[in-house]
C-alpha positions, 0 to 999 in steps of 0.5 A: 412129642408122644402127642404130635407123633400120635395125631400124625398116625392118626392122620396117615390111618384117616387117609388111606382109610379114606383112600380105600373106600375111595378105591372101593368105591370106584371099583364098584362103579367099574363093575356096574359099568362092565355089568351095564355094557354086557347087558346092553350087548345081550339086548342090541348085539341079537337085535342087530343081528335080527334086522340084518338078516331081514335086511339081506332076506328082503334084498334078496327077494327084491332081486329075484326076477320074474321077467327076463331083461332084455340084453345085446351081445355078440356071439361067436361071430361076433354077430349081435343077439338079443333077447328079444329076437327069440320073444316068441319062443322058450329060452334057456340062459346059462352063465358059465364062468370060462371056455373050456374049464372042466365044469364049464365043459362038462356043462356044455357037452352035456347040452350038446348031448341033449340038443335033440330034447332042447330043439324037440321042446323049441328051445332056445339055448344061449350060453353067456360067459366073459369070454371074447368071442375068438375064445367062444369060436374056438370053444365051440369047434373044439367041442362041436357045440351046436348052440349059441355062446355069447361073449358079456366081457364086462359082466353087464348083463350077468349084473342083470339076471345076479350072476356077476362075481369075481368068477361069472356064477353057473346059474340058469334061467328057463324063459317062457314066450313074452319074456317070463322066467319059469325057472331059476337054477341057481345052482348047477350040477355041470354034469346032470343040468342038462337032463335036469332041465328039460324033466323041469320043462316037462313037468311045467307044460303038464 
């Protein structure tokens, strides 16, 4: 009886002897594994990281004009304007998101204040936002604006020059003879832009 009774805690001892290096075991491939999956994010995660931004950095570049596209819209007067009407001369496109806001004010009274400079320079100003243009007619009475505002309702030609969004980008582009772009403003100051880019204009012509 003393015997049988012995093997059996022999037994039960066996077992979870053997059940404890089965945990250990197992405890030690889980660690291994933990370990081979943290390296392996430390290695692909910086990696990834890297071709992501070269990706977005080439997309940008591949976006970036250098010739303006050509574009048909209507202005205040519901009259149709082309960019290629005004191929012989300097143009400035800017894309302002809505009439009459307060930076989009600011922005086209600061023109109209400078229109003198713009029309001494022979340029051409065109003014593009999403705005109908009933809503252009009343904008330009209101502020006296002596420059054409074309109406692009559904974002096609802010698609074209990268200023399409939710809100229209304000961003600008200044247009040599024969359709060059000779500056970009991608980001704009409503209040100085005006005076900004007519300094640009003549440091270009020197």
């Amino acid at each position: 009886m003393k015997t049988s009774l012995s093997q059996n805690m022999r037994n039960v001892i066996r077992r979870n002897h053997r059940s404890s290096q089965t945990k250990t075991v197992m405890i030690d491939l889980y660690i291994r594994n933990m370990r081979l999956a943290i390296l392996f994010l430390a290695i692909i995660l910086p990696a990834f990281f890297l071709v992501s931004c070269a990706k977005g950095e080439r997309t940008m570049k591949t976006h970036q004009l250098t010739i303006a596209p050509n574009f048909s819209l209507k202005d205040e007067e519901n009259k149709e304007h082309k960019l290629s009407d005004y191929k012989d001369q300097y143009v400035l496109i800017y894309f302002y998101p809505k009439d009459d806001t307060p930076g989009c004010t600011a922005e086209a009274c600061a023109i109209r204040d400078f229109i003198d400079g713009f029309s001494e320079r022979g340029i051409k100003v065109l003014g593009i936002s999403p705005d109908n243009p009933e809503s252009h007619k009343k904008f330009k009475e209101k502020y006296h604006l002596p420059f054409t505002l074309l109406a692009d309702q559904n974002q096609e030609v802010a698609k074209l020059y990268n200023a399409d969004g939710m809100f229209l980008k304000r961003i600008s582009y200044l247009i040599a003879p024969g359709g060059e772009i000779i500056k970009h403003y991608p980001k704009v100051n409503p209040n100085t832009h005006a005076n900004q880019i007519l300094e640009d204009f003549d440091k270009l012509k020197q």
